[in-house]
N, C-alpha and C positions, 0 to 999 in steps of 0.2 A: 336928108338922105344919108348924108358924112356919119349924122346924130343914130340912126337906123344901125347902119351895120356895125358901128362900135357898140352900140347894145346887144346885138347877136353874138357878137365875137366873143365881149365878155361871158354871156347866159353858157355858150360852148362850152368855154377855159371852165366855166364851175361844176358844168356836169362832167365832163372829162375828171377834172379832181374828184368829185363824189365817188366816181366809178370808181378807182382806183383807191378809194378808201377802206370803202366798201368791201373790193374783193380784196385789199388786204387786212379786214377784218375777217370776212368768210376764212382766209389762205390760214392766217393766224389760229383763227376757232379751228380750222382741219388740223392744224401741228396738234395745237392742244387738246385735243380730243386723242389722235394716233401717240400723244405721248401719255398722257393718262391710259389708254390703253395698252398700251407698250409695258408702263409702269403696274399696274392690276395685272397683265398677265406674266409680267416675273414677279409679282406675290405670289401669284397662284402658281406661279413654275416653283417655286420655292417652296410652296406648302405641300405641293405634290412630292419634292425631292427629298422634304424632313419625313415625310409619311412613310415615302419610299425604303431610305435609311433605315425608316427606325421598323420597318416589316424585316427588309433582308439583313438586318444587321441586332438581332436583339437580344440584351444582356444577358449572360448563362453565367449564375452564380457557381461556382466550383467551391466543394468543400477539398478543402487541404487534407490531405494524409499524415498522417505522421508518423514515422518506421519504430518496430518496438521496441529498440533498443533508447529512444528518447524517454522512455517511459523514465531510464533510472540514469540521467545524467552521468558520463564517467566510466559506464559501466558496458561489457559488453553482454548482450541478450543470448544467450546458446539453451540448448534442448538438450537434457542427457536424460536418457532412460530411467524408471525410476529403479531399478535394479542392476544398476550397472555394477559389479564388481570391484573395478578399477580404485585405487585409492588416490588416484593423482586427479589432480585439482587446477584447471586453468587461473593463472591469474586475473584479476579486475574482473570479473564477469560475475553475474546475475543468470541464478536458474530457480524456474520452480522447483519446490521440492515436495506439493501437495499432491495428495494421489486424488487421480482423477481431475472432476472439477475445481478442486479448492487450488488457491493460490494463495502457496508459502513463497516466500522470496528470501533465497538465501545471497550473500555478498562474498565474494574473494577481494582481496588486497592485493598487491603487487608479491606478494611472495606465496600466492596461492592459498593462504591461511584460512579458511572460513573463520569471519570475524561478524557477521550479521546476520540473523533472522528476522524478517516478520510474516505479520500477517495481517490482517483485518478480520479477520474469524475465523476461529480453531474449530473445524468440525469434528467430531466425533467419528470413529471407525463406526461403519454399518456392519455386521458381520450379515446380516441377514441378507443384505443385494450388494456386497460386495466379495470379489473372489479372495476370500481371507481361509490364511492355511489353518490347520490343525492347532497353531503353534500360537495364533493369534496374530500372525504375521501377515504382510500384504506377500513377502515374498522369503525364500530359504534359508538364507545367509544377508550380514551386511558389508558394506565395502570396506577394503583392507587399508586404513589410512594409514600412513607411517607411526606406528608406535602400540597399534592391536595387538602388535603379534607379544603383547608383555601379558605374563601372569594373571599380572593384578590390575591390567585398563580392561575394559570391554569396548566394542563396537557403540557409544553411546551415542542416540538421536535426543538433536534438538529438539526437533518434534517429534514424538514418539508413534508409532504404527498405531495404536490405539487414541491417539488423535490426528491420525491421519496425513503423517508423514511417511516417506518413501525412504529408500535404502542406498542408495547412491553417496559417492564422498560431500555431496553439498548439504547432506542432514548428518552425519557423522564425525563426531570425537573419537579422538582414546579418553578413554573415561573411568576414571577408577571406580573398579565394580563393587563396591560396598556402597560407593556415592550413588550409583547409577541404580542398584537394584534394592535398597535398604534407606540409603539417604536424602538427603535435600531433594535430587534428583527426581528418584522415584516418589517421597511426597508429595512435589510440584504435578506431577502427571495424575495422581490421585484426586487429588484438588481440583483440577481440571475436571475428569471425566465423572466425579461425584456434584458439578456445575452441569454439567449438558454441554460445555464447552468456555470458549474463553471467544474478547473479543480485544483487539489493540495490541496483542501478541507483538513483542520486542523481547530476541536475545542478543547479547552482546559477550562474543567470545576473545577473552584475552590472553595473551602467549608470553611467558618468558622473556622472548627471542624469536628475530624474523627466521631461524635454520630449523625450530621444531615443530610438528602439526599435533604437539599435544599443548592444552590449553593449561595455563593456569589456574582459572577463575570463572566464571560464569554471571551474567545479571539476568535475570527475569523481570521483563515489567509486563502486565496483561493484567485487563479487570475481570472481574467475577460481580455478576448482579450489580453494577455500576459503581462498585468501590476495585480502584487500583490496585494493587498489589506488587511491589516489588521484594525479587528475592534474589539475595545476591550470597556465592558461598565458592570455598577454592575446590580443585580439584583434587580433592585428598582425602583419604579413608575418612571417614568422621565417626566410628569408632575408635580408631589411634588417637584422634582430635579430644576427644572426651574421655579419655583414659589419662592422657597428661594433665589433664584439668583436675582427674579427679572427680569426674563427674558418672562414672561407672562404677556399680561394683565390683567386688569379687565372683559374686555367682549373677551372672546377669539375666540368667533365667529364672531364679528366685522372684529379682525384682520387677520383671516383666509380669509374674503371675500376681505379685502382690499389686501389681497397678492395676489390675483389671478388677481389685476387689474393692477396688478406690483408697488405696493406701497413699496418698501423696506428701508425705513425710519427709521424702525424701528432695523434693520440690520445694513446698513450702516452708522455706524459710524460717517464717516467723512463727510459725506454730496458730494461725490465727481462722485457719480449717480455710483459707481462701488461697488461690492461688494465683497471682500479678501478671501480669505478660511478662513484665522483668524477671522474676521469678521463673517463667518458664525456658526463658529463650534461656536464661543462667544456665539452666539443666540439659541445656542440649536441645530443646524442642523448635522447630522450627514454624513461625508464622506463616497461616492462619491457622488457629486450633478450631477445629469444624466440629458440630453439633456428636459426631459418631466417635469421635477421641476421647479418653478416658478421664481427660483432665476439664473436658467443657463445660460438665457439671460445678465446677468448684472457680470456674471462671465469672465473669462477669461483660455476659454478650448486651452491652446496651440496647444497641439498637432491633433485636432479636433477629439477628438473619441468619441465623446460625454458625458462624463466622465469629472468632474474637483475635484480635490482632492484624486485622484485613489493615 
């Protein structure tokens, strides 16, 4: 009997433990399931929240501005009419000075001096759709720089109205009027407008002294049909120029009729019926001698572009 009920008591004690194993293997499997799904749904809270974000919050590229006075480091950007009068001249600033669409850009210095032009392309006056006067002019009159009001300067544009500069003091020299209407000057704008135009346009004006707005000197760089050209000359009769040299007659209208009948005798040097680029710049003549000048025949245009001393 004793043998009896300690078998019973034991057989209890084991299933009492089983149970209790048991339901804390079930209790256990419950966490671990409630924490696996606990953990899956903050993935999924997570991947709803990145989704979320990236709807109401989505990258907006911004393009940058840049104001136009960056365009010319240094420099301030102003607007003046192209017929303004005035002969006074802001210092350090940058204007156009093309008419219309074209942009010339001319430069002041700290003493208001115009010391630079360019361009990227010299257009031509349209007289045909553009309002151009009688005179050939975009406008009446050009502006009064300190030093027009002399005899012997003219109003001289860097860019000239017939390639399509304006009349305001940011295109405007005193310019001696022999150089401006007969010399270097007025050849360079011929040259130009017998091209169709120019492209790479660079002037560069030089002063005595920071007190006058009359230039000493002048440089032209700009190509023609894809050869360069630079031309650089002072601001001075170039007649007087070539008279000290010697390089004028006595009757200068003699020698102008006899050039045209191909006398170049006077030129060439060496007597050898040809005539050098040395030889002609000697005489006064200024490069490029173009196909339509009296000397081009006796020249020697290698490359034939009409052009000798480009």
């Amino acid at each position: 009997m004793k043998i009896n009920n300690l078998i019973l008591l034991l057989t209890a004690i084991f299933m009492v433990g089983c149970t209790e194993v048991e339901d804390a293997s079930v209790s256990d499997a419950q966490t671990d399931q409630q924490e696996a799904a606990t953990v899956e749904t903050n993935k999924n809270s997570d991947k709803e929240d990145t989704v979320t974000t990236a709807i109401d919050e989505p990258v907006v590229e911004e393009t940058p501005t840049q104001p136009n006075n960056e365009l010319f480091p240094g420099y301030k950007l102003i607007e003046v009419d192209g017929g303004e009068m005035s002969g006074y001249r802001e210092p350090n600033v940058v204007v156009d000075i093309g008419y219309g669409d074209r942009e010339y850009w001319a430069f002041t210095n700290e003493y208001g001096q115009l010391v630079r032009v360019i361009a990227d392309e010299v257009i031509l006056q349209d007289d045909r759709n553009e309002p151009v006067l009688s005179s050939g002019r975009y406008y009446p009159d050009e502006a009064k720089v300190p030093g027009v009001e002399s005899d012997v300067l003219d109003e001289g544009h860097i860019i000239a109205d017939s390639l399509g500069g304006v009349s305001n003091a940011y295109n405007i020299t005193p310019q001696d009027s022999t150089l401006n209407r007969h010399g270097d000057q007025a050849y360079m704008e011929e040259v130009i407008r017998k091209a169709g135009g120019a492209t790479n346009f660079e002037a560069i004006i030089t002063y005595p002294d920071t007190e006058t707005q009359i230039p000493s000197s002048y440089q032209y760089t700009y190509t023609l049909k894809g050869k360069q050209i630079v031309d650089k000359f002072d601001n001075v009769n170039p007649d007087e120029v070539n008279a000290s040299l010697g390089l004028t007659g006595s009757e200068p209208s003699d020698a102008t009729s006899s050039n045209t009948k191909g006398d170049i005798s006077s030129v060439d040097t060496n007597g050898n019926g040809q005539v050098t680029i040395k030889e002609a710049k000697a005489a006064g003549f200024s490069m490029p001698i173009t196909s339509d000048h009296f000397l081009y025949p006796f020249m020697d245009d290698r490359d034939g572009d009409g052009m000798v001393g480009e």
